[in-house]
C-alpha positions as CSV (number, residue, x, y, z in Angstrom):
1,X,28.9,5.3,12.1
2,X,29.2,2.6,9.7
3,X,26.5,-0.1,8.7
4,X,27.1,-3.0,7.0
5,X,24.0,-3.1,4.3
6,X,24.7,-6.5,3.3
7,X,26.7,-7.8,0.1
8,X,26.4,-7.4,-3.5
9,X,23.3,-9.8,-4.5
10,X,21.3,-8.1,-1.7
11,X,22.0,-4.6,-2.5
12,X,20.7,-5.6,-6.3
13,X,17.3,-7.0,-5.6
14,X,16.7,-4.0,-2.8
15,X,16.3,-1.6,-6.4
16,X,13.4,0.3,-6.7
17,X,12.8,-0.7,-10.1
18,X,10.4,-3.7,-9.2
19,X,8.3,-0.4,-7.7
20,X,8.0,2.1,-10.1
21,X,8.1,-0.3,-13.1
22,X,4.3,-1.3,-14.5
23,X,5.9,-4.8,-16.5
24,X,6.9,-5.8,-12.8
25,X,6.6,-9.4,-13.0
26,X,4.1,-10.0,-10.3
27,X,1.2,-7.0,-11.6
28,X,-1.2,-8.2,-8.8
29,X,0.8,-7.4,-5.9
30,X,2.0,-4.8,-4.1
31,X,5.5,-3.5,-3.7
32,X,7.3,-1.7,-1.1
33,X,10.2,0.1,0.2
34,X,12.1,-0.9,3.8
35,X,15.0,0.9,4.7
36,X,18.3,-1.0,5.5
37,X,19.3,0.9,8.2
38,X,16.4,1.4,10.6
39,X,14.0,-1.2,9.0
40,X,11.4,1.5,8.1
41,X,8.7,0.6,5.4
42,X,7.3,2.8,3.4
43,X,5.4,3.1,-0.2
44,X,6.9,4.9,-3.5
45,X,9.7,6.5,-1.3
46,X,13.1,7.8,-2.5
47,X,14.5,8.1,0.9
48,X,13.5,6.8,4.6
49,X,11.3,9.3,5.8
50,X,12.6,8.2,9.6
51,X,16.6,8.4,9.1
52,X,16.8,9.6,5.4
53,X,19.3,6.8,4.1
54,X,19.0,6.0,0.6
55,X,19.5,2.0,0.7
56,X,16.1,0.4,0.8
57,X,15.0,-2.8,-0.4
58,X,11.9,-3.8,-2.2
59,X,9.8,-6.5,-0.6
60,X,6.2,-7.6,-1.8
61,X,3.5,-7.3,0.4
62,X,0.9,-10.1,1.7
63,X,-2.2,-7.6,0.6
64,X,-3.7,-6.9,3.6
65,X,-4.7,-3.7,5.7
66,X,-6.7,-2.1,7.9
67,X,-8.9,1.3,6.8
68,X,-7.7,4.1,8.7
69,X,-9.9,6.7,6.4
70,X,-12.5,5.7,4.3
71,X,-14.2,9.4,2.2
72,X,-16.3,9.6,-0.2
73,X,-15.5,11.8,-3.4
74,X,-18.4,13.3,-6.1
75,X,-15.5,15.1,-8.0
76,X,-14.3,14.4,-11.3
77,X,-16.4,11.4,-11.9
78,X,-20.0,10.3,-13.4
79,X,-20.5,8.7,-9.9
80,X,-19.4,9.0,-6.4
81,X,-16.2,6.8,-5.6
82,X,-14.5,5.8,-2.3
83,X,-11.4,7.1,-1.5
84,X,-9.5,5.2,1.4
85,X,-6.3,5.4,3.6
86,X,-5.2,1.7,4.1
87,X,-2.5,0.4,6.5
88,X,-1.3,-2.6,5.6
89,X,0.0,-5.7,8.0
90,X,3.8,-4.6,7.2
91,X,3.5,-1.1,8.7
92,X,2.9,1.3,5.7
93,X,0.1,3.4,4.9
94,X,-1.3,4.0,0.5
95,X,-4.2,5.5,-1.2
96,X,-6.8,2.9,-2.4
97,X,-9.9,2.0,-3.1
98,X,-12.1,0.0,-1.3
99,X,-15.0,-2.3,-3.0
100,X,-18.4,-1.9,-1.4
101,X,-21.5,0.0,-0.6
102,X,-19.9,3.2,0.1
103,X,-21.7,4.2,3.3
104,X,-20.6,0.6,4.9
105,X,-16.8,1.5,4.5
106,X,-15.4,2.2,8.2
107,X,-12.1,3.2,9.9
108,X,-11.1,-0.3,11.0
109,X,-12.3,-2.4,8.6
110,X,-9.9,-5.2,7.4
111,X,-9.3,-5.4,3.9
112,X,-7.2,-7.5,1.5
113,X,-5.7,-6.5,-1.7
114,X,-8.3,-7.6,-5.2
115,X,-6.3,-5.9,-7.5
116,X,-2.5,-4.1,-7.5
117,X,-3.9,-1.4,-9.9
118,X,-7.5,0.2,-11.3
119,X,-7.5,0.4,-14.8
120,X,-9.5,4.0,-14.6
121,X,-7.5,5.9,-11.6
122,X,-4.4,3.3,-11.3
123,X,-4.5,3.1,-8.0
124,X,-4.7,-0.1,-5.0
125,X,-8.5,-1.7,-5.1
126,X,-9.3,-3.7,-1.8
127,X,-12.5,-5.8,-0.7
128,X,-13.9,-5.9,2.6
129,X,-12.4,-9.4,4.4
130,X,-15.0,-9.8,6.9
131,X,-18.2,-7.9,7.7
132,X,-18.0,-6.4,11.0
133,X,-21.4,-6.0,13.4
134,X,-21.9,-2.4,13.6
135,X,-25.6,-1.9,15.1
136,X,-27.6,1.2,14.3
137,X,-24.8,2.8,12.0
């Protein structure tokens, strides 16, 4: 079956360079991957993980998520750090950090993107957007 994956222009700007290059212009934003064919996004892929074509397209992301796991870690650091599963608003799920008292981090909790990278682990770091009511917890 053939797909038409657009022209020439397109096909240059949907590089993965923008992803895995640090001296990306934008440096606080987050890029990802969405595949041509099926529309898939997806983070620091080399292939679709739904229909394993290769054409995918880098798009910048608006820099907000839900937590879907929020753990604390004691390992390999002077203090304990959170370690979070974010998905964010355009349907893909990364490995961040969320900023906050560590016990009041929750599965559902909306965040938005306060930095692209941590200068100590190099990873995501999100802040809370709203407090939600959570009673007795």
């Amino acid at each position: 079956m053939y797909h038409h994956s657009g022209n020439v222009a397109q096909r240059a700007a949907g590089s993965a360079t923008g992803v895995l290059d640090p001296k990306a212009p934008d440096a606080e934003a987050v890029f990802f991957q969405r595949c041509t064919w099926c529309g898939t996004s997806m983070y620091h892929r080399v292939l679709c993980p739904v229909c394993r074509g290769s054409d995918l397209r880098t798009e910048r992301s608006e820099g907000t998520g839900t937590v879907r796991h929020a753990t604390v870690v004691h390992r390999n650091t002077p203090a304990a750090r959170n370690v979070s599963l974010i998905e964010m608003a355009e349907g893909f799920v990364l490995r961040g950090r969320v900023m906050g008292p560590l016990i009041g981090i929750h599965s559902g909790d909306r965040v938005r993107l306060s930095t692209a990278k941590d200068p100590v682990r190099g990873e995501p770091v999100f802040q809370l957007v709203d407090e939600p009511y959570r009673a007795w917890t």
